[in-house]
C-alpha positions as CSV (number, residue, x, y, z in Angstrom):
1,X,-1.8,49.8,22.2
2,X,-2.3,50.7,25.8
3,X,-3.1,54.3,27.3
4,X,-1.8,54.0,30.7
5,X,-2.9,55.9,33.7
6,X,-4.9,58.5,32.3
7,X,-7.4,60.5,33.7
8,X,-10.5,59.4,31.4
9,X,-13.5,61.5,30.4
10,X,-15.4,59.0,28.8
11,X,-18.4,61.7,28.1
12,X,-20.8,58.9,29.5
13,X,-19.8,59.0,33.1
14,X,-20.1,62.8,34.8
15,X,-17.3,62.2,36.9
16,X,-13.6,61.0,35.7
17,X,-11.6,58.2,36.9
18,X,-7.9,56.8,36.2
19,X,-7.1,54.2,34.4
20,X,-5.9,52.1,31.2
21,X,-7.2,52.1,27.9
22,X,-6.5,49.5,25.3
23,X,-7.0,49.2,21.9
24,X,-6.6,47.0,19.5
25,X,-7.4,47.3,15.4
26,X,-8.6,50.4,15.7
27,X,-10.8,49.8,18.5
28,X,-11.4,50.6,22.0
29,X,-11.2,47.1,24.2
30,X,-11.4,48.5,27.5
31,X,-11.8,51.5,29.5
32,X,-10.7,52.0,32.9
33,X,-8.8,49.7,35.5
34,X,-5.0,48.2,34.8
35,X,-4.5,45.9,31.5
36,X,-1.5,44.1,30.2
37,X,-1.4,42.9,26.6
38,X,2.0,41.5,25.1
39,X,3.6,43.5,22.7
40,X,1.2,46.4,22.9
41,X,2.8,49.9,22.3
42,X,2.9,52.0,25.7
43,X,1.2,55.4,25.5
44,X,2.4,57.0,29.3
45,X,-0.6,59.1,29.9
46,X,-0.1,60.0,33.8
47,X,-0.6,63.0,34.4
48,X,-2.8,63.8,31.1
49,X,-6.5,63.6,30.6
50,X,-8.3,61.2,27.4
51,X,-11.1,62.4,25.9
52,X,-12.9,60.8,22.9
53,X,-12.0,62.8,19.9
54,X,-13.7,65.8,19.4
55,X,-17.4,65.4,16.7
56,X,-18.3,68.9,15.3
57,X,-21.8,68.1,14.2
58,X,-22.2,70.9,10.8
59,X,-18.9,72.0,9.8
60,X,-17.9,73.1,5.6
61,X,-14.3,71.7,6.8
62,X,-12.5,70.6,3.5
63,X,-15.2,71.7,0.9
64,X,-14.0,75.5,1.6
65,X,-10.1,75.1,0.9
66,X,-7.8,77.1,3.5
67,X,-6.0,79.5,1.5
68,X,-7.9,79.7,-1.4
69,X,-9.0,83.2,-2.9
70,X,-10.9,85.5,-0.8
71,X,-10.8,82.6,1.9
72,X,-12.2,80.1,-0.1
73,X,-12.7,78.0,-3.3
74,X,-16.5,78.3,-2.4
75,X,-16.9,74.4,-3.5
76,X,-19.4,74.5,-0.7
77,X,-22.2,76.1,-2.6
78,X,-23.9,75.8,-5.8
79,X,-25.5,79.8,-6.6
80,X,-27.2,78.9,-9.7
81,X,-29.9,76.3,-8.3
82,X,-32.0,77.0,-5.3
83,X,-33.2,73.4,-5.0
84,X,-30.2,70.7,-5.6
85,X,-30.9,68.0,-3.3
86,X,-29.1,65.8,-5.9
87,X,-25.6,67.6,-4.9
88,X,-23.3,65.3,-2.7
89,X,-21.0,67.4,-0.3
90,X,-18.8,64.4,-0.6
91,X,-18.1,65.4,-4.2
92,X,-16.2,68.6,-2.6
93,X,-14.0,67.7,-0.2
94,X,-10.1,68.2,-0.3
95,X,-8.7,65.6,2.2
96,X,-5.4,67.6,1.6
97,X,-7.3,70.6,3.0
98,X,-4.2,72.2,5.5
99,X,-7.5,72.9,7.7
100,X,-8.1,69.9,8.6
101,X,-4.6,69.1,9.7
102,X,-5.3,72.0,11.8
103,X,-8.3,70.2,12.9
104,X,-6.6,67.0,14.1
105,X,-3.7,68.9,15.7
106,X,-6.8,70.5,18.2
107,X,-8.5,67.1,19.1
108,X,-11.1,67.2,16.3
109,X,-11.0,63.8,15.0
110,X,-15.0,63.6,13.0
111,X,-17.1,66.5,11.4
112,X,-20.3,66.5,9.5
113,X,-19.3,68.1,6.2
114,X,-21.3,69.5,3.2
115,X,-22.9,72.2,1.5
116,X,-23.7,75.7,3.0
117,X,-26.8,77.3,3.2
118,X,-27.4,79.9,-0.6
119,X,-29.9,77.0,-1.4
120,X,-33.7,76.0,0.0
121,X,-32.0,72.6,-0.9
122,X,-28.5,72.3,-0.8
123,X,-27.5,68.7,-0.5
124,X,-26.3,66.0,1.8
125,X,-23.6,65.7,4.5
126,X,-21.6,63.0,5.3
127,X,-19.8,62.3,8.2
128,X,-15.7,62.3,7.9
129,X,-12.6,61.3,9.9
130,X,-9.9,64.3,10.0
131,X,-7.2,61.8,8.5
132,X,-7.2,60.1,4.9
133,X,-5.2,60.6,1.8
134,X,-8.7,60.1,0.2
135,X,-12.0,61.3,0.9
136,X,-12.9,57.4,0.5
137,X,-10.3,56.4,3.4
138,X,-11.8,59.6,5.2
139,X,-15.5,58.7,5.4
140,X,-17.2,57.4,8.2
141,X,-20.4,57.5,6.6
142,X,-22.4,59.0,3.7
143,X,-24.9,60.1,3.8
144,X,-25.9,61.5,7.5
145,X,-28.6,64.3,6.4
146,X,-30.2,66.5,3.7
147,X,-29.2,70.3,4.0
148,X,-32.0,72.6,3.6
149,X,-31.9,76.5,5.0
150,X,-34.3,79.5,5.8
151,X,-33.8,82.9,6.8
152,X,-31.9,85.4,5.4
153,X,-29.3,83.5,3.1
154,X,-31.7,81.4,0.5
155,X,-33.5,85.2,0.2
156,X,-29.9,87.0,-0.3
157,X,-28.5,84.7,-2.6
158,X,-31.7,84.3,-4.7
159,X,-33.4,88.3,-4.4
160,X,-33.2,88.6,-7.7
161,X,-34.3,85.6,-9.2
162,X,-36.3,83.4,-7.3
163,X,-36.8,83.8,-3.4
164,X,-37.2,87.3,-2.0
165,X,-39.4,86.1,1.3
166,X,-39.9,83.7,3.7
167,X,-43.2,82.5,2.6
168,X,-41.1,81.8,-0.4
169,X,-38.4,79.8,0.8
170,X,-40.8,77.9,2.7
171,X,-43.5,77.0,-0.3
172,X,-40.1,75.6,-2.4
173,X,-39.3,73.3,0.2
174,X,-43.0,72.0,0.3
175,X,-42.6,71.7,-3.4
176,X,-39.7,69.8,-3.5
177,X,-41.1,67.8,-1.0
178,X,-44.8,67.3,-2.3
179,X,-42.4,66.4,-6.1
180,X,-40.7,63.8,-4.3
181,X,-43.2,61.8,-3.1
182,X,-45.2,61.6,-5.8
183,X,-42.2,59.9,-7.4
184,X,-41.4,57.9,-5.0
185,X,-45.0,56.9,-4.7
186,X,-45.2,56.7,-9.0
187,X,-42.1,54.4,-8.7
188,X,-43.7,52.1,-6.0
189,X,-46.6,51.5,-8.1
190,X,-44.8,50.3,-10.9
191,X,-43.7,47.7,-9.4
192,X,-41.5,45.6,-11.6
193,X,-43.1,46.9,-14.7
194,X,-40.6,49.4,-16.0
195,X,-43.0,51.0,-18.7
196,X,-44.8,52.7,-15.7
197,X,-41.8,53.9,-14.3
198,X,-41.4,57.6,-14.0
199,X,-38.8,59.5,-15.9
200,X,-36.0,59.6,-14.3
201,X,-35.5,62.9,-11.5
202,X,-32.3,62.6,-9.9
203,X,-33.3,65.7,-7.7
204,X,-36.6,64.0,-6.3
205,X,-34.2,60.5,-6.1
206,X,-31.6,62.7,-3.5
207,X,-35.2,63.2,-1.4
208,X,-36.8,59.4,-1.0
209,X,-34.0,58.5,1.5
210,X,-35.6,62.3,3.4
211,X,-39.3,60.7,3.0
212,X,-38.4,57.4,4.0
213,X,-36.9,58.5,7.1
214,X,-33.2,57.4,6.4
215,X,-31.3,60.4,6.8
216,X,-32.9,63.6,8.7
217,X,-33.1,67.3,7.2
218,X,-30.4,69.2,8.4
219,X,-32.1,72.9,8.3
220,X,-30.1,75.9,8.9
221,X,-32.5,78.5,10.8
222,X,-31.3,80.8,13.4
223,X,-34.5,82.8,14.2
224,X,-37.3,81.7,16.4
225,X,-39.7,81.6,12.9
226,X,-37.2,80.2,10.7
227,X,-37.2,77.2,13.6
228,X,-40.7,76.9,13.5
229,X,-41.1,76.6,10.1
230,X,-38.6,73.9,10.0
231,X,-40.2,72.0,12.5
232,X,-43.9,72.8,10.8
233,X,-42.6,71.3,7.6
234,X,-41.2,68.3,8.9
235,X,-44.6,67.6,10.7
236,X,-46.4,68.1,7.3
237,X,-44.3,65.4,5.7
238,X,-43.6,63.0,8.5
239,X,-39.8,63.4,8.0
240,X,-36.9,64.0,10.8
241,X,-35.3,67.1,11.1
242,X,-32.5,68.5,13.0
243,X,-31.8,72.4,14.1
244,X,-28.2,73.9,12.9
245,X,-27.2,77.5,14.5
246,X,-31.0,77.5,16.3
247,X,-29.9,81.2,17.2
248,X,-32.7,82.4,19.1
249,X,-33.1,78.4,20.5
250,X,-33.5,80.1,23.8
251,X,-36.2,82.3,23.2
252,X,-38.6,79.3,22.5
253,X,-37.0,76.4,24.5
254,X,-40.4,74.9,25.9
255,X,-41.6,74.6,22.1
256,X,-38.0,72.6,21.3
257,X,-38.8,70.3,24.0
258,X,-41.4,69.6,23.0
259,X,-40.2,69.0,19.6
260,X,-38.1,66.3,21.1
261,X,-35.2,67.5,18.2
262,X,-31.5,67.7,18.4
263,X,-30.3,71.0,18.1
264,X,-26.9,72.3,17.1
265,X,-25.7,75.8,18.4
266,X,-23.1,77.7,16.5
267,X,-21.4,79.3,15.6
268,X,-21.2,81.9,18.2
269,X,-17.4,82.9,18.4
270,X,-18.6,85.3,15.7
271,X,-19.7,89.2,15.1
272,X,-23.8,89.5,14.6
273,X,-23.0,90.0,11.1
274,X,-26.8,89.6,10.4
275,X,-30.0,90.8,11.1
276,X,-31.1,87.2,12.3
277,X,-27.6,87.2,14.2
278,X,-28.7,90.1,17.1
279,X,-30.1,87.7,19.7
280,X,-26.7,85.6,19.8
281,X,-25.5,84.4,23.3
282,X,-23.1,81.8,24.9
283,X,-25.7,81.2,27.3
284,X,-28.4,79.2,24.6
285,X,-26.7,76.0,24.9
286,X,-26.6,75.9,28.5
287,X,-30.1,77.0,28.6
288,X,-31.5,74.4,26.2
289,X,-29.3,71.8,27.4
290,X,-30.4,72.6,31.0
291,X,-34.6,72.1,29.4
292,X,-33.4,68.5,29.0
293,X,-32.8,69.1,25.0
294,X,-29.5,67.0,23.6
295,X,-27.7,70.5,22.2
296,X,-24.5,70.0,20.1
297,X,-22.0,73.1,20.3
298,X,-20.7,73.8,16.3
299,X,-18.1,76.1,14.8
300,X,-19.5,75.9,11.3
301,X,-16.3,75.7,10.0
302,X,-14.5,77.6,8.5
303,X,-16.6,80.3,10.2
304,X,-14.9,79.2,13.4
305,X,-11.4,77.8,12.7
306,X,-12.4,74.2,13.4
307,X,-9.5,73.6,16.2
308,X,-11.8,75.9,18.3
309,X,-14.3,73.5,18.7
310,X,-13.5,72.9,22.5
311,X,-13.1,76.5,23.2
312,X,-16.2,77.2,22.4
313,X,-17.7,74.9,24.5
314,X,-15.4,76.6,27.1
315,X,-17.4,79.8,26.2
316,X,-20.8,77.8,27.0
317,X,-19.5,77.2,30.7
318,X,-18.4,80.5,30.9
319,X,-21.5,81.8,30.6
320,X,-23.3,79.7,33.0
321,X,-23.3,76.0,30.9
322,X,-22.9,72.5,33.0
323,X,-19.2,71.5,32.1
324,X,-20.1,67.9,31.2
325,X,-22.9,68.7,29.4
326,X,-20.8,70.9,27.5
327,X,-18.0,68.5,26.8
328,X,-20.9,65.8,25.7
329,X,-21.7,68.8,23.5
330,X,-18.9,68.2,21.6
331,X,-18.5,64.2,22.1
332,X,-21.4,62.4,22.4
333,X,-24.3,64.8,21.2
334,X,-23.1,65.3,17.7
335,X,-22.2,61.8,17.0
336,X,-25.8,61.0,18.0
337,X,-27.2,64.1,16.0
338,X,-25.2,62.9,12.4
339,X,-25.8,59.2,13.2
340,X,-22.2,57.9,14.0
341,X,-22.6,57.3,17.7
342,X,-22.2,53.9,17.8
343,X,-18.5,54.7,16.5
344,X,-17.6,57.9,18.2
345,X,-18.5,60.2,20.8
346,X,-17.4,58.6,23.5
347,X,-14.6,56.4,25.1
348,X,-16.7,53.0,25.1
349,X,-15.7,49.4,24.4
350,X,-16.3,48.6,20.4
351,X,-16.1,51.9,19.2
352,X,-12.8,53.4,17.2
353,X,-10.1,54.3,18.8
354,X,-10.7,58.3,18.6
355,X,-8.8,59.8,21.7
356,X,-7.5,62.7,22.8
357,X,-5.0,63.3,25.4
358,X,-4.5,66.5,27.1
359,X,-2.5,68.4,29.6
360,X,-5.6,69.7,31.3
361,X,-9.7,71.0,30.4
362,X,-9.5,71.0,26.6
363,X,-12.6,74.0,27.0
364,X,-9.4,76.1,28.4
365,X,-7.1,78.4,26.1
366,X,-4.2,77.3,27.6
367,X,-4.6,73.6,27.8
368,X,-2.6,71.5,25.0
369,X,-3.6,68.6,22.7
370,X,-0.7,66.0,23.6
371,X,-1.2,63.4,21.5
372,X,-4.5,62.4,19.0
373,X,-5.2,58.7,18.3
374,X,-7.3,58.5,15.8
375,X,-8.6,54.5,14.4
376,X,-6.0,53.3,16.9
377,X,-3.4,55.3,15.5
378,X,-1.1,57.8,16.9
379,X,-1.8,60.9,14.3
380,X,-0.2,64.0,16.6
């Protein structure tokens, strides 16, 4: 396949420039200048702008079905456990999900998926194409991170049964934490000699890939605390974190750079509908984004409709954001922050042939999605 003439934002380079892009089983070739391969299908793109395919970076897409009662099937939360690290958000999703037709049809070709944010511990994400008659064909990679959440929902959900404070949620987190390394640490020194082993704790087994550093925690916190108290924790165990909705990231933006983090900012399209909710603004991801910190724009789907992913980042610019550091916002950043970047995120030679063609700025209401290619595919 060849994508000729098109204007390409390859979300590495600030500045666009015209050319060909060919692909071939499912991969990007080349990018940029004139190519001629024999037999390749054509793909006239003068005229139109390619983008890599849009990477929402926490989305519930396919885990809360589209049409299902009161919005949802709610297959995205477990209410009866505060800590279930053992839960797989792959285990939920519905690749049949009309949403995420939706999804391709606006650009979005890869979203972190997985559980929402009722528990301390919640369960892992895993990273998913936006095509696949399976969730098997659909994956990309699984796992990317560990959900975990403070602030107000673990307290809400759990008032009357386990968690009523902060303090609260933060002390269960620790004890998952302190749990799962002794076990991984009983299990080391037993060596080969299974009569030492520990009995078997499939919740502290989810965690050893989280204290080995393998997969990050993915912790939902939206006021300036709650991201402090993620960041403390992680410190106290050694483990990597990431920031999902960092709310109030702009209130504390020397302290997140110093954190050297990624943060993800979202979703803002959205009434304050909470009390931790009253400091909202388009203008944190330009502001953290401008403090040097790699910021990913999210719609935490199916809060946002996940189509919307580039219009929000249009709402960023509006409100004062660096256009190309917003479209990396939704390209490059969050394939870095799930741990897919070296297949998507950008229009790059070796990666998959994710691409977007447009009739104009994606970030702009009126602009249309023209065509998707997704693995090398034409999809839309």
């Amino acid at each position: 396949m060849i994508i000729r003439n098109a204007l390409i934002h390859n979300a590495v380079d600030p500045v666009p420039f015209t050319g060909d892009i060919l692909v071939k089983n499912g991969k990007i070739i080349s990018v940029g200048g004139k190519v001629e391969a024999e037999d390749a299908e054509i793909i006239e793109a003068e005229g139109l702008s390619a983008y890599p395919g849009f990477v929402d970076a926490h989305s519930h897409l396919g885990l809360d079905n589209y049409g299902g009662p009161t919005g949802g099937t709610f297959d995205y939360n477990e209410m009866t456990d505060i800590i279930s690290p053992q839960l797989r958000g792959s285990d939920s999703y519905y690749p049949h999900d009309a949403a995420i037709r939706a999804a391709l049809a606006g650009g979005v070709t890869t979203v972190a998926a997985g559980p929402g944010s009722a528990n301390v511990l919640g369960g892992t994400f895993f990273a998913v194409k936006t095509f696949g008659n399976t969730v098997e064909e659909a994956t990309l990679r699984d796992p990317v991170a560990m959900k975990c959440a403070f602030g107000e929902n673990p307290k809400r959900c759990y008032r009357d049964k386990s968690d009523s404070a902060r303090m609260t949620t933060a002390a269960k987190l620790r004890e998952a934490l302190f749990s799962a390394r002794d076990y991984m640490m009983r299990k080391e020194l037993a060596g080969d000699d299974r009569s030492k082993l520990p009995k078997y704790d499939m919740k502290a087994e989810a965690l050893i890939p989280v204290l080995k550093g393998e997969i990050p925690l993915k912790a939902h916190a939206h006021r300036s605390d709650d991201i402090m108290t993620a960041l403390r924790v992680a410190r106290e165990f050694g483990v990597r974190i990431t920031l999902e909705h960092c709310t109030e990231g702009h209130l504390i933006a020397k302290e997140l750079k110093s954190a050297g983090v990624p943060v993800a900012v979202g979703p803002t399209l959205t009434n304050a509908s909470k009390l931790e909710l009253v400091n909202k603004s388009w203008t944190t991801p330009g502001i953290l984004a401008a403090a040097g910190i790699p910021v990913s724009i999210i719609t935490d789907a199916p809060v946002i409709p996940q189509q919307y992913l580039p219009l929000c980042a249009g709402m960023a610019v509006k409100a004062g954001m660096d256009p190309f550091l917003a479209l990396q916002a939704i390209t490059i950043n969050p394939a870095r922050h799930i741990g897919v970047s070296d297949r998507v995120g950008s229009l790059e030679p070796g990666k998959d042939a994710d691409v977007v063609l447009t009739d104009g700025d994606p970030t702009v209401s009126t602009t249309a999605v023209v065509r998707v290619v997704l693995n090398g595919v034409v999809r839309v």
